[in-house]
C-alpha positions in Angstrom: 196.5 -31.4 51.8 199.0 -32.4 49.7 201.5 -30.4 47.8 201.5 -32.2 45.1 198.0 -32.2 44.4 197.0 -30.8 40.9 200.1 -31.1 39.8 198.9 -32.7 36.3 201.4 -33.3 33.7 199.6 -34.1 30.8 200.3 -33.9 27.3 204.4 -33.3 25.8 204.1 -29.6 24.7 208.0 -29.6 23.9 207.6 -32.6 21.8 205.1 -30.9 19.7 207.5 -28.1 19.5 210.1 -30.0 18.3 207.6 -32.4 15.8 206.8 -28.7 14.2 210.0 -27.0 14.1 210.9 -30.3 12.0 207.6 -29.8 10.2 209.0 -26.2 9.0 211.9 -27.1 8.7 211.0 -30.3 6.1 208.2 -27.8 4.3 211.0 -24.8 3.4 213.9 -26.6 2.7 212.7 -30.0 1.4 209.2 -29.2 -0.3 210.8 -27.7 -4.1 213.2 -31.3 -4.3 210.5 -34.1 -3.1 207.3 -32.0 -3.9 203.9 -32.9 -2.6 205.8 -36.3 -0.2 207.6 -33.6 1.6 204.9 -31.1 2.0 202.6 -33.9 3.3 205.1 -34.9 5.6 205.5 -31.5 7.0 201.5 -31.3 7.4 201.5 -34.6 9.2 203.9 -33.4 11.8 202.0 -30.2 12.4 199.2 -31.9 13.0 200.7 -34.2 15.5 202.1 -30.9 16.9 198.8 -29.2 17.1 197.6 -32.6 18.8 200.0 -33.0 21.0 199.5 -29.3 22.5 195.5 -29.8 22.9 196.8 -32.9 25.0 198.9 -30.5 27.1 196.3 -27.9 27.3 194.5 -30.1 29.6 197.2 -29.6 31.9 197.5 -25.4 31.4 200.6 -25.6 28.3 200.7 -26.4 25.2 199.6 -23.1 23.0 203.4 -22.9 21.6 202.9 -26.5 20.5 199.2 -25.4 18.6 200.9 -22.3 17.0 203.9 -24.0 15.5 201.8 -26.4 14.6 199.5 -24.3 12.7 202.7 -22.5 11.0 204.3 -26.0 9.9 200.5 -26.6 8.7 199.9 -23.3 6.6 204.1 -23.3 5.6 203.4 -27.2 4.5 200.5 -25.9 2.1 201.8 -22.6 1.1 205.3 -24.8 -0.6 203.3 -27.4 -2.1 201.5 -24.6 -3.8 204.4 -23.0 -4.5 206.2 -26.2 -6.1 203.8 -27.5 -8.0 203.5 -23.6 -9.9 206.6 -23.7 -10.5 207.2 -27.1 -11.8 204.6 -26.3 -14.0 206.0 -22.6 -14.9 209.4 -24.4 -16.0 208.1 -27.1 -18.0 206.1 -24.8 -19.9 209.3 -22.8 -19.9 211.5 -25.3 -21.1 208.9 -26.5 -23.8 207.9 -22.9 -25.3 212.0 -21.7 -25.8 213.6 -25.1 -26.4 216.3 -24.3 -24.0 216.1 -27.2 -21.9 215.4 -30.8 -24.1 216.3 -32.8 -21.6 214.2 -31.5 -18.7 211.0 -31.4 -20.8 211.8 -34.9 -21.8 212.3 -35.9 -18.4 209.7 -33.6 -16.7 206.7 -36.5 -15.6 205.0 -35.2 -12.5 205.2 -31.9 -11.2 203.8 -33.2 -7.7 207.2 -35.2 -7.1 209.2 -32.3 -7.2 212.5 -32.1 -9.2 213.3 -35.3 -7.3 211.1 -36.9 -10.4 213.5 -34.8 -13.0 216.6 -36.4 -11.3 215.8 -39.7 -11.0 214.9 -40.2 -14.6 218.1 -39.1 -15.2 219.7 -40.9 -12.2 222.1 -43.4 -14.5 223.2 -41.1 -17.6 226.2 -38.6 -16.2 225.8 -36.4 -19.8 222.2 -36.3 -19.3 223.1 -35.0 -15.9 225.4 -32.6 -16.4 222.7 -31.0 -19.8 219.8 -31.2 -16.9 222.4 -29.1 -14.4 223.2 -26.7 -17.5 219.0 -26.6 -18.5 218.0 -26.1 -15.0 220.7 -22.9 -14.6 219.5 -21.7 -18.2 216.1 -21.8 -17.4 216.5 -19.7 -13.9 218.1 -17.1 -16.0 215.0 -17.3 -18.3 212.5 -17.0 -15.9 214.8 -14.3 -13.6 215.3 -12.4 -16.9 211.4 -12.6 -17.7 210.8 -11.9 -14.0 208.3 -15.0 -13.7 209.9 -16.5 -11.0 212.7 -14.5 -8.6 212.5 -11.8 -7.3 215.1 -9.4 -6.5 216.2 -8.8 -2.8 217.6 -5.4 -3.4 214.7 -4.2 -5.5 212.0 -5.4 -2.8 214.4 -3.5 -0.3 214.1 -0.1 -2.7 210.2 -0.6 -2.7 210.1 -1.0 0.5 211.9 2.0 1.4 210.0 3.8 -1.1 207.1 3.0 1.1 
């Protein structure tokens, strides 16, 4: 009898590692610029991830492949959520206090992001900078109104409080 006999390498577990790593990695950090593109992205690569470690469970690996998968899945989802909300939160922002002219004019899509903000802006340097200016005025709106951040050092008191 051989050795090498049921030695079955099936599958690319690491691969599906990597594919949902990037997945994770494109849902946090890219998700609140290109919206529901990135987020979609991020799903598709989990799910490759997730297939690729049912491929390698054949062969006895693959489970690290089917939980990142799932994590790049449900982090994917949870941002897209999460953007679109607060697209939505500062346009209505920007359009109940007048603040920010230029980003309601320019708001179109809350699915794209602010990707969709920028590019309608892409060509006009003073609209730019106003947007820049808007887009720092409303986060100390909505920080001051506590709609939307949420301050480290007062989740660290509650939590201590706990």
């Amino acid at each position: 009898m051989s050795t090498y006999e049921n030695k079955n390498k099936v599958g690319h577990p690491v691969l599906g590692i990597v594919l949902a790593i990037l997945g994770i990695g494109i849902a946090v950090l890219f998700t609140l610029l290109f919206g529901v593109i990135a987020g979609a992205a991020a799903t598709i690569l989990g799910v490759v991830a997730i297939l690729l470690g049912m491929g390698a469970r054949k062969g006895g690996r693959g489970i690290g492949a089917i939980v990142t998968g799932g994590i790049a899945i449900a982090a994917a989802i949870a941002m897209m959520f999460t953007t679109v909300t607060a697209m939505n939160m500062m346009h209505k922002a920007a359009l109940e206090t007048g603040k920010a002219p230029v980003f309601a004019e320019c708001f179109e899509n809350p699915y794209m992001g602010l990707s969709s903000v920028y590019f309608k802006v892409a060509g006009d340097e003073a609209k730019m900078k106003a947007l820049t200016d808007e887009l720092q005025t409303l986060k100390d709106y909505t920080a001051q109104n506590g709609a939307v951040t949420v301050s480290v050092s007062a989740t660290a008191t509650e939590t201590k409080a706990l």
